[in-house]
N, C-alpha and C positions, 0 to 999 in steps of 0.2 A: 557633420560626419555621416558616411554611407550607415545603413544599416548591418551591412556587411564588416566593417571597419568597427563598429558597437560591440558587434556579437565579440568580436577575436580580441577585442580589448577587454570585454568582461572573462573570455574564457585565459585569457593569459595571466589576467588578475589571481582568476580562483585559482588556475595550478599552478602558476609558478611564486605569488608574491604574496597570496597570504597566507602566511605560516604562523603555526604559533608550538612555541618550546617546551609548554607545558600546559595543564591543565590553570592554574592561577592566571596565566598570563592572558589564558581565553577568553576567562571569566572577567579578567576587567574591561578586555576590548570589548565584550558583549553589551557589561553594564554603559560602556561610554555609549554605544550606538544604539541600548533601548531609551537611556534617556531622551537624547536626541530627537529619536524615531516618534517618542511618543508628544516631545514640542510640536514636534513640527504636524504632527497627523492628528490629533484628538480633536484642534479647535475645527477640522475640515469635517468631521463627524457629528453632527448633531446626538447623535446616540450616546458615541463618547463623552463627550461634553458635560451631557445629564450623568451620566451612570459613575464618572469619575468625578464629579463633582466635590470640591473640596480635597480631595486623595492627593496626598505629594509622591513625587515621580520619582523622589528619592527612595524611595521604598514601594517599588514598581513589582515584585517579586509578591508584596501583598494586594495589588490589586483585585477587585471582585471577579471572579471567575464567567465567562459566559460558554455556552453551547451553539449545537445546532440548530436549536429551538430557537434561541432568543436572535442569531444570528437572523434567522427567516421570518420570523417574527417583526423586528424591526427591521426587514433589508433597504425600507427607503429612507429611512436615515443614520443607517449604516453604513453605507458604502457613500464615497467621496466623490462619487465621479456625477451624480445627481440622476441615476438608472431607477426607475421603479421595478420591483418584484415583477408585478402585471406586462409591462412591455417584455422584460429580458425573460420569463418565461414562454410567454410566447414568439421569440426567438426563438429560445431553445428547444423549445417541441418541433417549431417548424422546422430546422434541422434534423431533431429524431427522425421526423416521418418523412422527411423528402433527401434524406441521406446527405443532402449539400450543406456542409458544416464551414463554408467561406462568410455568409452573413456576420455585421457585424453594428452593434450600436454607433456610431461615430469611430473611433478609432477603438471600442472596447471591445473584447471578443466575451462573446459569451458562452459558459459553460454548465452542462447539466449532470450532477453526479448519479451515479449507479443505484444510488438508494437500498441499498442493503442493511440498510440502519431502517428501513423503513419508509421513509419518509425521505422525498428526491430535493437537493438544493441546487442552490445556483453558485457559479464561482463567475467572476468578473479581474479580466486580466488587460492592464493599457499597454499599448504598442512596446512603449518604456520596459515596461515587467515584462512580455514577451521573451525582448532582444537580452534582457541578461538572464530570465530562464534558462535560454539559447545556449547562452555563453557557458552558464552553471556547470548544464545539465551535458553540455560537450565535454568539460574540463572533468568532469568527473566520470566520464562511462566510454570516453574515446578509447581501447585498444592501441590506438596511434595516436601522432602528432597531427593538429586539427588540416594541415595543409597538406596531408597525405589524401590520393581519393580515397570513398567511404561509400559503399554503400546498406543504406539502413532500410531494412522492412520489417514496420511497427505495426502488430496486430494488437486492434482496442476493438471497444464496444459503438465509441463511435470518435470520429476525427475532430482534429479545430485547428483553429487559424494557431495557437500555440504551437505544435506541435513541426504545422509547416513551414514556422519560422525557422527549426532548423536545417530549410532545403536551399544549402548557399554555396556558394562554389564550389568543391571539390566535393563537399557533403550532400551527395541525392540521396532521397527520404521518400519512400513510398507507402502508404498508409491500407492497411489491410482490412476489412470490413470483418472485424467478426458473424455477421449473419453473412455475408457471405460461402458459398458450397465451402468445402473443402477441396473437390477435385479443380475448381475454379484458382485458389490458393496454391495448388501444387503447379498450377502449370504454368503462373505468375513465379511463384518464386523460381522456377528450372530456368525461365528465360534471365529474369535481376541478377539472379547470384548474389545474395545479399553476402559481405563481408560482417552485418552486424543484425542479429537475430531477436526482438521486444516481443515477448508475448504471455499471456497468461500463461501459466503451469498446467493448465488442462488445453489448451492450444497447443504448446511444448508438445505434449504428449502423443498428440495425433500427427504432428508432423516428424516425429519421433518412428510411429509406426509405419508412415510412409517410405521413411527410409529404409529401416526394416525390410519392409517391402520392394525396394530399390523401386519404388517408384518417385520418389523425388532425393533430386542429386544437385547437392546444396553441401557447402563444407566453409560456412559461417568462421571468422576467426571469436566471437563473442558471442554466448548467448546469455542474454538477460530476461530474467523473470519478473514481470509487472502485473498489478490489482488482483489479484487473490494470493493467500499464503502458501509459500511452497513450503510443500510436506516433503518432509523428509526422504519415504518411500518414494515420493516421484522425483525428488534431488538424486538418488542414486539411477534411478531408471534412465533420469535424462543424461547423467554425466557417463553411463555406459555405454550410452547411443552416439551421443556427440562428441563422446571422447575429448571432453574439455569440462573446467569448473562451471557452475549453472551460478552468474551472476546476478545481482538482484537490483534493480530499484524503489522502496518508497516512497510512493505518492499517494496521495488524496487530494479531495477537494479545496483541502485547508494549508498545501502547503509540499513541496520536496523538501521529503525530511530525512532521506536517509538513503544510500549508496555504497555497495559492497567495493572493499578497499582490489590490489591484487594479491591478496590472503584467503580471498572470497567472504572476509569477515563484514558486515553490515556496520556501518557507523553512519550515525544519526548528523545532518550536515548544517554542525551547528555554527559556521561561517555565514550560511542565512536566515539563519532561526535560534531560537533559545525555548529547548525541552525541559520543563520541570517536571517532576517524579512524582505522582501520587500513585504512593506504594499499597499495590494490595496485599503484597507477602514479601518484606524487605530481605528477609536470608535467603528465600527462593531468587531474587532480583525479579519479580513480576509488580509490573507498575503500569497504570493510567499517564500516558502524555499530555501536558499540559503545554500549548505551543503561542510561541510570539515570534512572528515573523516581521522582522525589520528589515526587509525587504522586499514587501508589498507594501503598497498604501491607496489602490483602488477601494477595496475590501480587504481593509484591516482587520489584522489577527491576532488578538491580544488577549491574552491568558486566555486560550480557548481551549476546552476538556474535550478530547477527543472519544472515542468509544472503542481504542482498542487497547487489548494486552500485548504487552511487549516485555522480554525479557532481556535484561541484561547481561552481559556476559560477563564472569568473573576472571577469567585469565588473560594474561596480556597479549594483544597483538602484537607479532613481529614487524608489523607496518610503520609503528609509534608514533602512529595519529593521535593527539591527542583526544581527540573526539572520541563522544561515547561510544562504546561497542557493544552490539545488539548480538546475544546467543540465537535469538529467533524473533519473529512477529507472528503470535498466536491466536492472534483473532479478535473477535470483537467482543467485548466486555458484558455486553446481552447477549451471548454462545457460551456462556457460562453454564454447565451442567449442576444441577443441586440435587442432592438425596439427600434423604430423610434421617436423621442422627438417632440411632436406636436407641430406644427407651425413650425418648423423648421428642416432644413435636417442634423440632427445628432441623429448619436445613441447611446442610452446611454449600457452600460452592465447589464443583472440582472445575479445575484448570482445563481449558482446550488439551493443552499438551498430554495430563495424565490421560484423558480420552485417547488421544492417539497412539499413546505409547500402547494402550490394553491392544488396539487391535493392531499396531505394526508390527509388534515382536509376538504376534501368537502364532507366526507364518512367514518365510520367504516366498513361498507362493502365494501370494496376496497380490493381484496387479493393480487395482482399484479399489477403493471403500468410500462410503459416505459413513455416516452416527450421527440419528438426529433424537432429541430427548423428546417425545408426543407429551410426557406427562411425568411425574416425581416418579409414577413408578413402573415406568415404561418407555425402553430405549428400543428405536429402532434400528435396524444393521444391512446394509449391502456390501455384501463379498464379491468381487469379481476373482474368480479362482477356476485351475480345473476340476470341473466335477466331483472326480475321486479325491482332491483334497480336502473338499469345502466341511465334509462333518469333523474332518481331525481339527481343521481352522476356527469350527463353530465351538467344537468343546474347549479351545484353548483360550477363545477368546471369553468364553464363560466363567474359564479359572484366573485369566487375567482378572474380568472385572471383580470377582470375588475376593483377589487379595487385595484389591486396590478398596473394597469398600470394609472388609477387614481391618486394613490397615488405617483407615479413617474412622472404623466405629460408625457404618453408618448402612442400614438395608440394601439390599443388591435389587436396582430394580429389573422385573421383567424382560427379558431380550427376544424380541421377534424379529426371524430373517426374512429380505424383500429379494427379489430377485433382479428389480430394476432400481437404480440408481435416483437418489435423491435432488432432481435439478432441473433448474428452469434454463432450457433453452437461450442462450443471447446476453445472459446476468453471469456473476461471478459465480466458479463453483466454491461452496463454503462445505467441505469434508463433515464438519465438525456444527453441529446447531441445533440450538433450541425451539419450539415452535410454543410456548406457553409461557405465560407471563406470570413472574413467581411473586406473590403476596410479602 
């Protein structure tokens, strides 16, 4: 079978044939396909092997938990495909720096994540996992029917052989360089006309302002938001501008885990993966993802703890997917802010979200902000505002964060304003972060 003939077989699978009627009925098709998944892949693992040792697969839900540590730590006898760390990063840099991201192990494509966690990993995807990415990832973000033309221009950090699997007949796919200008950007897309719009939320924005500007003239039927979390304040910015819902993908290193319904509501895609909940604040619904993806087996993913907050949604979609429904994705679990609990020397955590909320609602004219925590007791703040409004914005943002630490019982620390925005060039922008590592 063509590769072509692969992809439209897996994409007609996801949309049209697997269904499920309820939440029960998911959970058993899940258990059938982790058992399974995990015969058939542990004994190709050496790592597995050792680490599940003795462990029955019947009670796979208690398996020993791992990360991205141990994942890169062991990754030569980790992954199945027989890749060492040492070769496939040096792949993956030589792509960083020569921008040509076609290179590939044998038939493996290699991938290097963003490293915003710190520390940069490898992902390892075989032609196989490619072509039903492909399929996945069309059946779930098409706008149309796949045999409708399409065209898609995808702004990332850097390209890969993944992505250009989806450039197949009716579907052109044109891949955007984020280090690339911007005016370079606008004058590409004025010629594409993209029909379907991927980009970071702080990419969004500046082609956002372009338009504004009627300097670029592009009327996208989709746009979707990928690798950083969109905020709220720039969700409504963007859906003003582009006069349509601002849709989202999650993705990581570790897995597509999650794709907004036509509700715009987020649901976690657990057709090819299965999310377990380690709950930080169960009645808040803020939880740790814990992912097994049964539908990888290059670099198998199995009960792996990811590093971000995610919060559940409590009211029903009109879609009646039964798949989890996400209220938001609020960052990563080390962007966790802590102050000091008064009268006493402990600290407690606040949420990404309560952070954002002090500064979005202290101002409609707010166009931009970072909040970065330097220390327990010391937040730093960028306001992009006009002028005359930024002292009425700064004092409201000071009584925000005072009821918020009020209401926690906990010291208000120090607020110093910057006048230049908190971010590194070419990486994600993260609004919301810590830079101190809390004891």
């Amino acid at each position: 079978m063509s590769e072509q003939l692969k992809i439209l077989s897996t994409y007609l699978k996801s949309k049209y044939f697997t269904k499920f009627q309820n939440r029960e009925e998911l959970e058993k098709w899940q258990d059938k396909k982790m058992r399974k998944f995990l015969r058939e892949i542990v004994p190709k693992s050496s790592f597995y092997q050792k680490y599940y040792e003795g462990a029955s697969y019947d009670n796979w839900r208690e398996l020993p938990i791992i990360d991205k540590g141990m994942m890169m730590e062991n990754f030569d006898t980790f992954n199945t495909v027989g890749i060492k760390k040492e070769e496939a990063f040096q792949v993956a840099y030589t792509a960083e720096n020569t921008r040509d991201f076609t290179p590939k192990i044998g038939d493996i494509t290699i991938g290097l994540s963003s490293g915003t966690s710190g520390n940069r990993g490898i992902f390892l995807v075989s032609r196989e996992e490619r072509i039903k990415w492909a399929g996945n990832i069309l059946a779930k973000c098409l706008p149309e029917v796949i045999w409708k033309e399409q065209r898609i221009a995808f702004f990332l950090r850097a390209n890969s052989n993944l992505y250009d699997t989806v450039d197949k007949g009716k579907i052109q796919f044109q891949f955007f360089d984020l280090l690339d200008e911007l005016d370079r950007h606008v004058e590409r897309l004025n010629t594409y006309r993209p029909s379907i719009l991927v980009a970071p939320p702080s990419m969004l924005l500046l082609l956002a302002k372009k338009i504004r500007e009627t300097n670029l003239h592009i009327d996208p039927k989709k746009i979707i938001s990928v690798a950083e979390v969109l905020d709220p304040l720039d969700e409504k910015v963007l859906e003003n501008i582009f006069k349509q819902k601002i849709h989202q993908v999650y993705q990581c290193t570790e897995g597509f885990l999650a794709t907004t319904c036509e509700h715009g509501t987020l649901h976690l895609n657990e057709d090819l993966l299965i999310i377990q909940k380690e709950y930080l604040d169960k009645d808040l619904g803020k939880f740790i993802p814990i992912i097994s993806d049964f539908s990888r087996s290059s670099q198998p993913i199995i009960r792996y703890r990811l590093n971000d907050i995610l919060t559940e949604k409590k009211t029903f979609c009109p879609c009646g997917n039964p798949f989890t429904a996400l209220e938001q994705i609020e960052g990563r679990s080390d962007d966790l802010f802590y102050f000091k609990k008064k009268d006493r020397e402990k600290y407690i955590p606040i949420f990404p979200d309560f952070i954002r909320r002090t500064i979005i609602v202290a101002s409609e004219k707010i166009k931009q902000y970072t909040v970065t925590q330097l220390q327990v007791d010391l937040i730093e703040v960028f306001i992009e505002a006009n002028d005359e409004h930024k002292k009425i914005i700064e004092k409201n943002i000071e009584i925000n964060f005072k009821m918020l630490c009020d209401k926690l019982d906990c010291v208000m620390p120090k607020i110093r304003y910057v006048n230049t925005m908190n971010r590194d060039y070419g990486k994600k922008l993260r609004r919301i972060q810590r830079k101190f590592e809390i004891c």
